[in-house]
N, C-alpha and C positions, 0 to 999 in steps of 0.2 A: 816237170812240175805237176805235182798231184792236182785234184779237180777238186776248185770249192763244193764243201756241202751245205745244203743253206733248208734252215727249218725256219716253220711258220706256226702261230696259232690264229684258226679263224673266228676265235669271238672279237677280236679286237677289229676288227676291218666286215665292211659292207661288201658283196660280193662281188660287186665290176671292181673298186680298190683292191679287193684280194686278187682278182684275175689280173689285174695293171702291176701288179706289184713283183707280182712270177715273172710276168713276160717284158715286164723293165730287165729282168737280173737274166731274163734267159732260160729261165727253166723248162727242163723239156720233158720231164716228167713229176708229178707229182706223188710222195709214196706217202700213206694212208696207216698211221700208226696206230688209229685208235683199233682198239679190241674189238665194236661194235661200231661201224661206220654211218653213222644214225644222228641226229641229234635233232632233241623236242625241238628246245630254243629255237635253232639258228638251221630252220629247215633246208637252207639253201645249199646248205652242205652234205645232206645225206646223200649215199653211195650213188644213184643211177642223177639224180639231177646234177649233182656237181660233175660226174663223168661227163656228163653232156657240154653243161658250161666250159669247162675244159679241152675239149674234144672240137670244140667250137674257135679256141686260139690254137688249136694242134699242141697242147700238153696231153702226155699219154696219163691215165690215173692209175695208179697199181696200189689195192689195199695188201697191207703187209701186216695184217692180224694177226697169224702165228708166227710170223719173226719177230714183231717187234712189239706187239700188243702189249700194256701193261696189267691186265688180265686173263694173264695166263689159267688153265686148267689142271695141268700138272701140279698135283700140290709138291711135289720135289722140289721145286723152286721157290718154296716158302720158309722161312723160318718161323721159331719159335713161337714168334708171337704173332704168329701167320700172314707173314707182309710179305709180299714180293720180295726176292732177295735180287736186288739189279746185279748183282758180283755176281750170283752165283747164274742169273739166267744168261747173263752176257757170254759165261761159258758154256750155255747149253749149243744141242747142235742146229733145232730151230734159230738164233739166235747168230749164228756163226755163219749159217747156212743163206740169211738175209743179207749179213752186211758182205756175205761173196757175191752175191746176184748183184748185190749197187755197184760193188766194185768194178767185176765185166761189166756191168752197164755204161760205169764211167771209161770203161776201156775203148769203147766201143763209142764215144760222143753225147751219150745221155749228161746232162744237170740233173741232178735231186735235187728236194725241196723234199723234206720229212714234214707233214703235215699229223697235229692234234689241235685241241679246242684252246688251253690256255694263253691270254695274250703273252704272260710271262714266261720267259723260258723257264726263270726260272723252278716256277711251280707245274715243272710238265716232265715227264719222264723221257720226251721226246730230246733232251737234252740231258737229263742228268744219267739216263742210261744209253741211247742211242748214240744223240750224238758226241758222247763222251768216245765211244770205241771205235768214234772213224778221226774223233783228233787223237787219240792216242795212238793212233798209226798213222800220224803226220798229214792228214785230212786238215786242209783250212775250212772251220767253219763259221759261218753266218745265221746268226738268226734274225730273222727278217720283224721288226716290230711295225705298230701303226704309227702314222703320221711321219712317214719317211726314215724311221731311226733304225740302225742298225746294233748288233751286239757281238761281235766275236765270241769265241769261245772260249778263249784267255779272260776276255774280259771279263763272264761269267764266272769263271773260275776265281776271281780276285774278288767277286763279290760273294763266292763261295764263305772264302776264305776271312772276309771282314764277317760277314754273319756269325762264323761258330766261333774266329779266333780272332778276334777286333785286337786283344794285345797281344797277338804273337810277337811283335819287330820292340817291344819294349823290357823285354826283360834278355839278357844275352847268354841265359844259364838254361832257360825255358828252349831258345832257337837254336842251342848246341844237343840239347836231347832228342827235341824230335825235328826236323828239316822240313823244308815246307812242302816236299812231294806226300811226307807220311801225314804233316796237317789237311793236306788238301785230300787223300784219302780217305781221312779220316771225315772230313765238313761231307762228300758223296755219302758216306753211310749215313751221316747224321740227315741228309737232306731225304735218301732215302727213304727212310723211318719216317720222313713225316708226310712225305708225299705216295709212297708207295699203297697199292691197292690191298686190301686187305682181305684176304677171304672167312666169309661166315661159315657158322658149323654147319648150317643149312646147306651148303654148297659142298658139301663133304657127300 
C-alpha cells in the first residue's frame, strides 16, 4: 500500500497548532513548496526559524523550490499569456526529478507534508499541481486544514468539478461527449488560469 501524502497551508494555523498537527498525522519530513521560503506576514514560517521549530519535534525541513516552486524562472514553462503552465511543468525534468526524491523517500519510511501559505487547498498550487501528480499515481492524499478538518484529494476534485461544471450530471447528451476524467481536466486548467503565477515583462 502506497504512503499517504498529506499537505498543509500555514496561514490558517498558529505555529505550536501547526507543529501539533504534523506530528498528530506523523510527519517526518516537511517539503517547502514555496518559490521563496520567506513570508512578511507570518514570520514564523520563514526558512531557518521554522527549520528550527521543526528540528525541535525531529521533522527533517527540505525546501523544494526548484521542483516544485510555483515560480519557476524558465520562461518555457509559460504560456501565452504568461502563466505557469502546471501540465506543462509537471512534465519538466525539475518537476519529475522532485516527486522521484519523495518517492525513494517514501520507500525508505519518510511522511510528507507539502507545505505553502494558502489555508485552501484549493487556491494553492501545492494541490492543484503537486499534489495532483502523486494522486495520479495512486498516492492517497490529505490535505491537512485548521480546526481539525481534513480534505482528500478526491474530495477536492469534486469540488473541482461543482466550480467549473455545477450541471454536468443534468443534461445526459452533455455527459455522453465529454466524461468526467476530460471535465475534471479540463476544471485543473481552468483553476490553473486563475491561480497560476504570472510572470512580468520586467522579469524577462
Amino acid at each position: 500500500m502506497l504512503e499517504t501524502v498529506y499537505t498543509i497551508g500555514y496561514a490558517g494555523f498558529a505555529i505550536e497548532d501547526f507543529l501539533d498537527v504534523l506530528q498528530d498525522c506523523g510527519i517526518s519530513a516537511l517539503v517547502d513548496v514555496r518559490s521563496s521560503p520567506f513570508s512578511s506576514f507570518h514570520q514564523a514560517y520563514n526558512r531557518d526559524g521554522l527549520a528550527q521549530a521543526l528540528g525541535a519535534r525531529h521533522i527533517h525541513y527540505r525546501s523544494y523550490a526548484r521542483e516544485f516552486g510555483a515560480r519557476q524562472t524558465d520562461r518555457q514553462y509559460y504560456n501565452a499569456q504568461h502563466c505557469l503552465d502546471f501540465e506543462a511543468f509537471a512534465r519538466s525534468e525539475p518537476f519529475l526529478n522532485g516527486v522521484q526524491k519523495l518517492k525513494n523517500g517514501m520507500d525508505q519510511g519518510f511522511r510528507f507534508a507539502l507545505m505553502c501559505a494558502e489555508t485552501d487547498p484549493i487556491d494553492c498550487h501545492r494541490a492543484i499541481l503537486v499534489a495532483r501528480a502523486f494522486s495520479g499515481q495512486g498516492y492517497p492524499v490529505v490535505h491537512l486544514c485548521p480546526k481539525g478538518r481534513t480534505l482528500t484529494h478526491k474530495e477536492l476534485e469534486l469540488r473541482l468539478l461543482d466550480r467549473y461544471f455545477p450541471d454536468r450530471n443534468q443534461c445526459s447528451m452533455f455527459a455522453a461527449a465529454q466524461d468526467e476524467a476530460a471535465l475534471l481536466a479540463e476544471a485543473y486548467r481552468l483553476r490553473n488560469a486563475e491561480i497560476g503565477y504570472r510572470i512580468q515583462e520586467d522579469e524577462t
